[in-house]
C-alpha positions in Angstrom: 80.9 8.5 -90.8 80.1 7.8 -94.4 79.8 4.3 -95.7 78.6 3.0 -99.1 77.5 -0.3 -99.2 76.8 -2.8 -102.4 74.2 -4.9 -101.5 70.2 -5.1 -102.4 68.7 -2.1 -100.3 64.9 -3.8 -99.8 66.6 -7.1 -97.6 68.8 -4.6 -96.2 66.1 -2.6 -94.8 64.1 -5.2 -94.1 66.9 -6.3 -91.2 67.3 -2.8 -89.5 64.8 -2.4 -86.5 61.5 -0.5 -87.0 62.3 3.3 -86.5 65.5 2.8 -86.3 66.6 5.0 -89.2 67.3 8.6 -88.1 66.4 9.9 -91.6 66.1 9.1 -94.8 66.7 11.3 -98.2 66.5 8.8 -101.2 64.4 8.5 -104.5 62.7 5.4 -105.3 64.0 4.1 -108.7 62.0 4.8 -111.4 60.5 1.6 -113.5 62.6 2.0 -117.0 65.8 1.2 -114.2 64.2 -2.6 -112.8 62.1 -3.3 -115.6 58.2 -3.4 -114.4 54.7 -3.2 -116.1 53.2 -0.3 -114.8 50.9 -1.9 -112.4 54.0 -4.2 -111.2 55.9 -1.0 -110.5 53.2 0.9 -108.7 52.9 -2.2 -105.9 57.0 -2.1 -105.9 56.4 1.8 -105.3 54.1 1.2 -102.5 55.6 -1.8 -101.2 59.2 0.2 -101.1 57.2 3.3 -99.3 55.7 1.0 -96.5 59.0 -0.4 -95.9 60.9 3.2 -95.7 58.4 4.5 -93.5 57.9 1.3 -91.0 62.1 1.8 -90.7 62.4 5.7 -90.0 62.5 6.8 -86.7 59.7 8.9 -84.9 61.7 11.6 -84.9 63.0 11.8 -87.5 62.1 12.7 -91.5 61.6 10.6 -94.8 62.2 12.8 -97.9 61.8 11.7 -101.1 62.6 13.5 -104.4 60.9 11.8 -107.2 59.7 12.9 -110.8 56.1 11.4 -112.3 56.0 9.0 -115.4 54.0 9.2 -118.5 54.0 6.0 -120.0 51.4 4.8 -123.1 49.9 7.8 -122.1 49.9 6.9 -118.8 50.6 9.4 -115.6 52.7 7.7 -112.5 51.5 9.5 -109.9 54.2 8.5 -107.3 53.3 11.8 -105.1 49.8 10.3 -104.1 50.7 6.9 -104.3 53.5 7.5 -101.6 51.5 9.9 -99.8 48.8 7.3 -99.5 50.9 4.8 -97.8 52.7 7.5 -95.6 49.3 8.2 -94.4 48.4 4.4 -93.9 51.6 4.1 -91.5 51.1 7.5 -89.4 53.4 10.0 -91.0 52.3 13.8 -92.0 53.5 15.3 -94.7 55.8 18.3 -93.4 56.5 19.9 -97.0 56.0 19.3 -100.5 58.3 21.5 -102.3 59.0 21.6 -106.6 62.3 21.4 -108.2 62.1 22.2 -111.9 64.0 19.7 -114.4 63.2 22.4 -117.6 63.1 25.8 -117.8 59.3 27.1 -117.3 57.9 26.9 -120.8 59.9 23.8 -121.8 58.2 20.6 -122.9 59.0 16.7 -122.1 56.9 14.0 -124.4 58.2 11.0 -121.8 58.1 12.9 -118.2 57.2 15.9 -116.7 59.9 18.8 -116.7 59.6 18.8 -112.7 60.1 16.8 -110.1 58.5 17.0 -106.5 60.4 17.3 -103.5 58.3 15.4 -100.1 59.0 15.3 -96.3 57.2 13.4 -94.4 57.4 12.3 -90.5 55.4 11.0 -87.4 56.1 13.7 -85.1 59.0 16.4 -86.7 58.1 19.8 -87.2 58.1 22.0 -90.4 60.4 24.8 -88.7 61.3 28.1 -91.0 59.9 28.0 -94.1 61.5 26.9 -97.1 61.0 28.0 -100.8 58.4 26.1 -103.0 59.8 25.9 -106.0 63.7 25.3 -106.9 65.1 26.4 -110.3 67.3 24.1 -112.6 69.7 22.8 -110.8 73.4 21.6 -111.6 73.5 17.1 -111.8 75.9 14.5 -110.5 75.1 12.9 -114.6 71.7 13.6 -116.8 69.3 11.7 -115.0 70.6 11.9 -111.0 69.4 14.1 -108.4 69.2 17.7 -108.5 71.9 19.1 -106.3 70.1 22.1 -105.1 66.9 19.1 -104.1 69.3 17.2 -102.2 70.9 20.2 -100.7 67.7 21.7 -99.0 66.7 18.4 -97.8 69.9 17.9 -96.2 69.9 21.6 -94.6 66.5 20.6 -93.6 67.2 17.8 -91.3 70.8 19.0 -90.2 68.7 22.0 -88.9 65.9 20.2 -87.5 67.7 17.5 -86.1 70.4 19.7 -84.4 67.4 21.4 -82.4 65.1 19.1 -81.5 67.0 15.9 -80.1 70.5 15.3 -78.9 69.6 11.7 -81.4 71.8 10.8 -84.5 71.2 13.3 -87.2 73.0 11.0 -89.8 71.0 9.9 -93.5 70.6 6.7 -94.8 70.0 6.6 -98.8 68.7 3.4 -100.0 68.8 4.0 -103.7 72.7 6.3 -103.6 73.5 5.5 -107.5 76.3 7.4 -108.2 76.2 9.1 -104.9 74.5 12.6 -105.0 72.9 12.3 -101.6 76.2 10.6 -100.5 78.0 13.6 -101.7 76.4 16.5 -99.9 75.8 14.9 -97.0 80.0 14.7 -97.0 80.5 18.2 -97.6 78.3 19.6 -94.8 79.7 17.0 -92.4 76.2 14.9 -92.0 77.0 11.0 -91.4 75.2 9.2 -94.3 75.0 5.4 -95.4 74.3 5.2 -98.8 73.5 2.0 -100.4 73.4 0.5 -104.2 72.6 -2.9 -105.9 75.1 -1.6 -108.9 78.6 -2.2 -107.9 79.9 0.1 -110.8 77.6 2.4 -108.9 79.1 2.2 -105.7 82.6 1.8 -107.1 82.2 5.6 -109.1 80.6 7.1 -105.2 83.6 6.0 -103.0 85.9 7.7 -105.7 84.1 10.7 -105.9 83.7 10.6 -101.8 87.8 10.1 -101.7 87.9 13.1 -103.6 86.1 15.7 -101.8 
């Protein structure tokens, strides 16, 4: 089953049951895409991480790939601020992996040339291990997803999932944009929702999902 839906994700989520989500592979948009001071967009960070963890199942695993801000020579730091408020509603992290946006050696004056891959859960386990850090990796457009991020993430939980509970498997995606998440999920025959406030957005991912 794969369904995109065009609607605004944080009421959405707010509606589904607490730990109700199976799993969820997303990345929390970054402020230059709604617009907030710093300090607004580090209590929509946190508020968005309560939320995603209060809705994911038990079992099941929240991964988020996310890349740090520098702005007026300010650093984001979205790993411990979602870390924090995974710890405040009683998930672990299982992993903290690297996927690299640059070649090692190449600079970035707005953001770093990285971004970090996290799992977190209440009671999943880490399993085999996986590699720390990811080279370069092929893009949906310039700024989406890395492919080879979403890719291990999906493995991941197909895996993980598969072994440990007969449960729905399936990933939701809160923030889908153009559908990278979406995508993989449909070529390795996982169930995924995704979900986007854009309708252009939405529009380009059920194209590119008739496609495949």
């Amino acid at each position: 089953m794969y369904r995109i839906l065009h609607t605004d994700s944080i009421p959405w989520l707010r509606k589904q049951p607490d730990g109700s989500l199976p799993n969820i592979v997303t990345g929390i948009p970054d402020m230059n895409e709604i617009n907030l001071s710093v300090d607004e967009y580090i209590s929509f960070l946190r508020m968005v991480m309560s939320l995603l963890c209060q809705k994911v199942h038990p079992n099941g695993y929240l991964i988020l790939i996310q890349t740090d801000r520098k702005y007026n020579r300010t650093w984001i730091d979205k790993s411990y601020h979602v870390t924090d408020i995974a710890t405040q509603r009683g998930l672990r992290m299982i992993w903290h992996k690297i996927v690299l946006q640059r070649n090692v050696g190449q600079r970035n004056l707005f953001r770093p040339t990285y971004s970090h891959i996290l799992c977190y859960s209440q009671q999943g386990t880490t399993g085999r291990a996986l590699p720390d850090v990811l080279p370069v990796s092929q893009k949906e457009y310039e700024n989406s997803t890395p492919i080879n991020a979403v890719e291990l993430s999906v493995e991941f939980i197909c895996a993980h999932r598969r072994a440990e509970t007969k449960e729905d498997y399936g990933i939701i995606d809160p923030f889908c944009g153009r559908g990278t998440i979406p995508l993989v999920c449909q070529k390795r025959h996982i169930p995924c929702i995704g979900i986007d406030i854009e309708q252009n957005q939405v529009e380009y991912t059920k194209r590119k999902l008739k496609r495949i």
